[in-house]
C-alpha positions in Angstrom: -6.7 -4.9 7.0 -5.0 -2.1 9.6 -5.4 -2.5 12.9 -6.2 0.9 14.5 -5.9 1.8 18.0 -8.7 3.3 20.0 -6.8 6.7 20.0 -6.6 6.9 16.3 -10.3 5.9 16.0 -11.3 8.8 18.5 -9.2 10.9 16.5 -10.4 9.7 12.9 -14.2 10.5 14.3 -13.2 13.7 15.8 -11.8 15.1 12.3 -15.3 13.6 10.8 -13.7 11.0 8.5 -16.4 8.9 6.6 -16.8 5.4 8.2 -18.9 2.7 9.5 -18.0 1.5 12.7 -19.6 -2.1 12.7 -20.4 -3.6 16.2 -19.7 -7.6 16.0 -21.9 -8.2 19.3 -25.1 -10.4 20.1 -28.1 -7.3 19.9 -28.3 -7.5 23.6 -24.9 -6.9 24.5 -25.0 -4.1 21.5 -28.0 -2.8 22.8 -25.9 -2.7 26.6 -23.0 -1.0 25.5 -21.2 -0.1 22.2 -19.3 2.5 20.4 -21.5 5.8 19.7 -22.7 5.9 16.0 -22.0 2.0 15.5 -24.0 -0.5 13.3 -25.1 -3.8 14.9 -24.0 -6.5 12.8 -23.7 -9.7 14.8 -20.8 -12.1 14.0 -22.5 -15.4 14.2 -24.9 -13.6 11.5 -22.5 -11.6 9.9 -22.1 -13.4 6.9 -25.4 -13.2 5.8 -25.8 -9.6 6.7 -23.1 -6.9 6.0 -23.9 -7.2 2.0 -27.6 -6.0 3.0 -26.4 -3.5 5.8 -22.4 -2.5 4.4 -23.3 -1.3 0.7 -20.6 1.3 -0.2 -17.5 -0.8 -0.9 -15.3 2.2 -0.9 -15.8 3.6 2.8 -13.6 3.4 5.7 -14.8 0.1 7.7 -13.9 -0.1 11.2 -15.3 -3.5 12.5 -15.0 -3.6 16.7 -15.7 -6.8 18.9 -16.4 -6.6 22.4 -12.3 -7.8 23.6 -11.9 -9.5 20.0 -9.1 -12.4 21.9 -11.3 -14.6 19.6 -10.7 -13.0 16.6 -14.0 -12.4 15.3 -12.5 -9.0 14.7 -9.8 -10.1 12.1 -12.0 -12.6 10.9 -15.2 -10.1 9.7 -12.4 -7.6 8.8 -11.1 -10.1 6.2 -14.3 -11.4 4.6 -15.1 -7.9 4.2 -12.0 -7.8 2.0 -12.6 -10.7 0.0 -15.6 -9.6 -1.1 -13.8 -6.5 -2.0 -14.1 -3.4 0.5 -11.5 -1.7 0.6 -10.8 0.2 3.5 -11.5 -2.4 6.4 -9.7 -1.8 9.7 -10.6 -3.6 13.4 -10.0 -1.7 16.7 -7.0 -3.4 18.3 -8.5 -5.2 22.3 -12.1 -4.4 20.5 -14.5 -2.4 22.9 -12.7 -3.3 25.8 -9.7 -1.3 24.8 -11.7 1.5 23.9 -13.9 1.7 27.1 -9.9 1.4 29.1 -9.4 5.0 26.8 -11.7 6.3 28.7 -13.7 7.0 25.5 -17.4 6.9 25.4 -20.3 4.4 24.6 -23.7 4.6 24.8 -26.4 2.0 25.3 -30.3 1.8 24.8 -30.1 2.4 21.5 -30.7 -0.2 18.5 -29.4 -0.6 15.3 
């Protein structure tokens, strides 16, 4: 698992690098506010829903809580692994550090 910095995420979606950005929220705080372009798979769900949603073992995974001091962030990132993805990463401070960037998010939208 790498943890990635909201910089280098920015950067990584700027230069068009193939990923899912996976939203760990409840739908109504995803709904609220997340990460343009990000998938809403809720953590107490997630479990039973990123094999149905996260098909292609083989692409970049970026998985993104909303401050991630719980560790939901680590903890998706490494199931995903043990069920054999292979490029997980988890934004470091989750969408809190990214909205202190300064970077954007949308809201209104569902997954």
């Amino acid at each position: 698992m790498m943890d990635i910095t909201p910089e280098k995420l920015k950067e990584e979606i700027e230069k068009g690098t193939a990923m899912t950005i996976v939203d760990l929220q409840e739908p109504r705080a995803y709904t609220h506010n997340h990460i343009p372009g990000a998938v809403n798979v809720p953590f107490e769900n997630f479990s039973e829903l990123y094999p149905t949603i996260l098909k292609d073992k083989d692409i970049a995974i970026v998985v993104v809580g909303e401050f991630d001091e719980l560790g939901k962030g680590k903890q998706a990132a490494a199931m995903l692994e043990t069920a054999g993805y292979t490029k997980v990463g988890r934004i470091v401070g989750g969408l809190m550090a990214w909205r202190n960037a300064g970077f954007p998010t949308e809201s209104g939208v569902e997954s």
